[in-house]
C-alpha positions as CSV (number, residue, x, y, z in Angstrom):
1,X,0.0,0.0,0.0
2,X,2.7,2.3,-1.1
3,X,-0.2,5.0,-3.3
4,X,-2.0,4.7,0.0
5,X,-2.2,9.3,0.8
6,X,-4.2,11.5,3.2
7,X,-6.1,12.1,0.5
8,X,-7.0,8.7,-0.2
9,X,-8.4,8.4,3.1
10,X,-10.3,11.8,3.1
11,X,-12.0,10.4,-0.5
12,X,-13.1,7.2,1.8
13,X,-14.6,9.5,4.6
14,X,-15.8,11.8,2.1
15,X,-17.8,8.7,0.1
16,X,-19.1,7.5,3.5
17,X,-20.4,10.6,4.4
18,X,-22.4,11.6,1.6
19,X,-23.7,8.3,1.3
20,X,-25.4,8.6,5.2
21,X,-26.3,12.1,5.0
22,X,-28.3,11.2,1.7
23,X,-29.5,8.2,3.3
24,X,-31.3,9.9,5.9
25,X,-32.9,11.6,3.6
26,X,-35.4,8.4,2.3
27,X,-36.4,5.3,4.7
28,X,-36.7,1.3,4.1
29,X,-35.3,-0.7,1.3
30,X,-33.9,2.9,-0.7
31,X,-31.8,3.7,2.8
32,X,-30.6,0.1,2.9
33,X,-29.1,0.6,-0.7
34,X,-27.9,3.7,-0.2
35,X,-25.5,3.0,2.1
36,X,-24.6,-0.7,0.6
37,X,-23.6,1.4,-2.3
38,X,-21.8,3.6,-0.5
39,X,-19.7,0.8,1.1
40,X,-19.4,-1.2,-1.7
41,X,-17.7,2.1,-3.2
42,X,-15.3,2.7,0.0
43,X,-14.6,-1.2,-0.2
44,X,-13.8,-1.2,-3.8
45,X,-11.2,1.7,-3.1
46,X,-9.7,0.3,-0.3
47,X,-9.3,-3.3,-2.0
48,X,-7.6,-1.7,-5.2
49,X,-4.5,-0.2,-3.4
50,X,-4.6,-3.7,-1.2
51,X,-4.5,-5.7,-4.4
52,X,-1.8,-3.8,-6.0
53,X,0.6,-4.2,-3.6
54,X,-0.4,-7.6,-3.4
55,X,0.8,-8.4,-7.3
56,X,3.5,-5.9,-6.6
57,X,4.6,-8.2,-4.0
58,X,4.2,-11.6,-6.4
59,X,6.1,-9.7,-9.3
60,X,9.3,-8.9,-7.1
C-alpha cells in the first residue's frame, strides 16, 4: 500500500459521508441501498491499493 495518501483516506470519509447524509434523507429498502452502495464504493477503493501491492509483492 505504497499510493496509499491523506487524501485517499479523506476520499473514503468523504464517500461514506455523503452516502449517510443522503440516506437519511429516504427510509426502508432505498436507505438500505444507499448505504450498501456507498460501502461497496469505499470497499472497492480500499481493496484496489490492497490488491496492488499484493501483485507488486508476487512480481518482485
Amino acid at each position: 500500500m505504497n499510493g496509499w495518501s491523506l487524501q485517499d483516506s479523506v476520499g473514503i470519509l468523504i464517500v461514506l459521508g455523503i452516502t449517510l447524509s443522503a440516506a437519511q434523507a429516504v427510509e426502508g429498502i432505498a436507505q438500505a441501498l444507499i448505504v450498501f452502495v456507498g460501502v461497496v464504493i469505499a470497499l472497492l477503493w480500499i481493496l484496489k491499493f490492497f490488491f496492488e501491492g499484493y501483485t507488486d509483492a508476487i512480481t518482485s
